[in-house]
C-alpha positions in Angstrom: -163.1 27.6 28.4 -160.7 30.4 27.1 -158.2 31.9 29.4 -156.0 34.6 28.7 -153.3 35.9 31.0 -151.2 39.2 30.5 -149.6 41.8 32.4 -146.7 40.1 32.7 -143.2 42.9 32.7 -139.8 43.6 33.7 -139.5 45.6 37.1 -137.2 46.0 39.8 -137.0 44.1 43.0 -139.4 46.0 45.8 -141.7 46.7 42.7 -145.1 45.6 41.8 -147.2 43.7 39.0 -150.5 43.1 38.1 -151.5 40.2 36.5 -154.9 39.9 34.8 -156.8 36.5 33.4 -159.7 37.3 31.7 -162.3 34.2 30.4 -164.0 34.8 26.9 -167.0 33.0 26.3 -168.5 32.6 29.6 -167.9 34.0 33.2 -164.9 34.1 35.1 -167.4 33.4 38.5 -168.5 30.1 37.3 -164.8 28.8 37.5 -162.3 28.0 40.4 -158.5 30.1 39.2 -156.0 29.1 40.0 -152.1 31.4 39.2 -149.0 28.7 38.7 -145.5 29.9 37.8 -142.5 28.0 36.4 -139.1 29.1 36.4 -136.7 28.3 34.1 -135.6 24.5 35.3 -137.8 24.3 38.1 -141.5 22.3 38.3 -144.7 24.7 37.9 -145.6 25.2 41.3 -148.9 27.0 43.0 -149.0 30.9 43.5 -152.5 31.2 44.6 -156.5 30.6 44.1 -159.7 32.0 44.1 -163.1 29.6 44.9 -165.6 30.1 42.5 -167.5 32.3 45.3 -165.2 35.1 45.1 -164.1 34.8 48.9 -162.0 32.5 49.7 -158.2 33.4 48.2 -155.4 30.6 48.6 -151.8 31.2 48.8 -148.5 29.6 48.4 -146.2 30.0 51.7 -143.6 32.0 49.6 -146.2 34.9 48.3 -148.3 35.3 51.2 -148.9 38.7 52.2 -147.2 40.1 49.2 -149.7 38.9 46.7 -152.9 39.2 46.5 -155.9 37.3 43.9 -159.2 39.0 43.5 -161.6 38.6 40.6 -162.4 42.0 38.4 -165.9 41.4 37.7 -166.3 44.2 35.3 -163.4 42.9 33.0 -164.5 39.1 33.8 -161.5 38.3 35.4 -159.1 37.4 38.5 -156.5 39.2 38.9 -153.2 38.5 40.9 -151.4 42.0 42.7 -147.9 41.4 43.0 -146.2 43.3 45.4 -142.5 43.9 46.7 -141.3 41.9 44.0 -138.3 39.4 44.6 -135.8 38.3 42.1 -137.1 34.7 43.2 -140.5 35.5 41.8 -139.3 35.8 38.1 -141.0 33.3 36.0 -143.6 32.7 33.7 -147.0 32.9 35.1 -150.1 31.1 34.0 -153.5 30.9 35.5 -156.3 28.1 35.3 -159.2 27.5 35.7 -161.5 24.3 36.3 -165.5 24.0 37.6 -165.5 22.7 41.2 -168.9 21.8 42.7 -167.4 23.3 45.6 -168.2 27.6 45.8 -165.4 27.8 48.5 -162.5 25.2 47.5 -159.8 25.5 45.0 -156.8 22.9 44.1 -153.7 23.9 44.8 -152.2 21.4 41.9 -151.2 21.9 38.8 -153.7 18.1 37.7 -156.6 19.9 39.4 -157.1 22.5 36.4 -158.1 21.6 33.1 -158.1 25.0 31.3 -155.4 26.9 30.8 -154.4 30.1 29.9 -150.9 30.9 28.3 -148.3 32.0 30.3 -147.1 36.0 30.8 -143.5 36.4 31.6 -142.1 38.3 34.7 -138.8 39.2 35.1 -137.9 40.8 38.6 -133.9 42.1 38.8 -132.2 43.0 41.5 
């Protein structure tokens, strides 16, 4: 499974994002997604998830209701909106993905992917 993440950027705090992780070699539906971000010193933490069905998005505490995860079935990918950015949200991003037998779960930690995508950097300034 090949992952690639991009979209990361540099934008101003209240801005917005889009981050894109596209699968080559297979579909992007057959997989659970998960986005991760680490900042600089800091543990990778959880951003948010899509089940393999397509309908059942997962989000961390700190991004709900600013971000949302949706999967771009014409570009066979998920994509993460990022809305009124916060300097706290600068980091570098990374999605993964893993099979689940599950179509509705996802895993909201980092040992519950095995593929990985490299990461795209966002900066957010104040």
């Amino acid at each position: 499974v090949q992952l690639q993440a991009s979209g990361g950027g540099v934008v101003q705090a209240g801005g917005s994002l889009r981050l894109s992780c596209a699968r080559s070699g297979g579909a992007i539906s057959s997989l659970a997604v998960g986005w991760f971000r680490q900042a600089p010193g800091k543990e990778r933490e959880f951003v948010a998830a899509l089940s393999r069905s397509g309908t059942r998005p997962y989000y961390a505490d700190s991004v709900k209701g600013r971000f949302t995860v949706s999967r771009d079935n014409d570009k066979n990918a998920v994509s993460l909106q990022m809305n009124t950015l916060k300097p706290e949200d600068t980091a570098l991003y990374y999605c993964a993905a893993n099979f689940r037998p599950s179509t509705q779960t996802v895993s909201t930690r980092v040992d519950g992917y095995n593929y990985w995508g490299q990461g795209t950097l966002v900066t957010v300034s104040s």
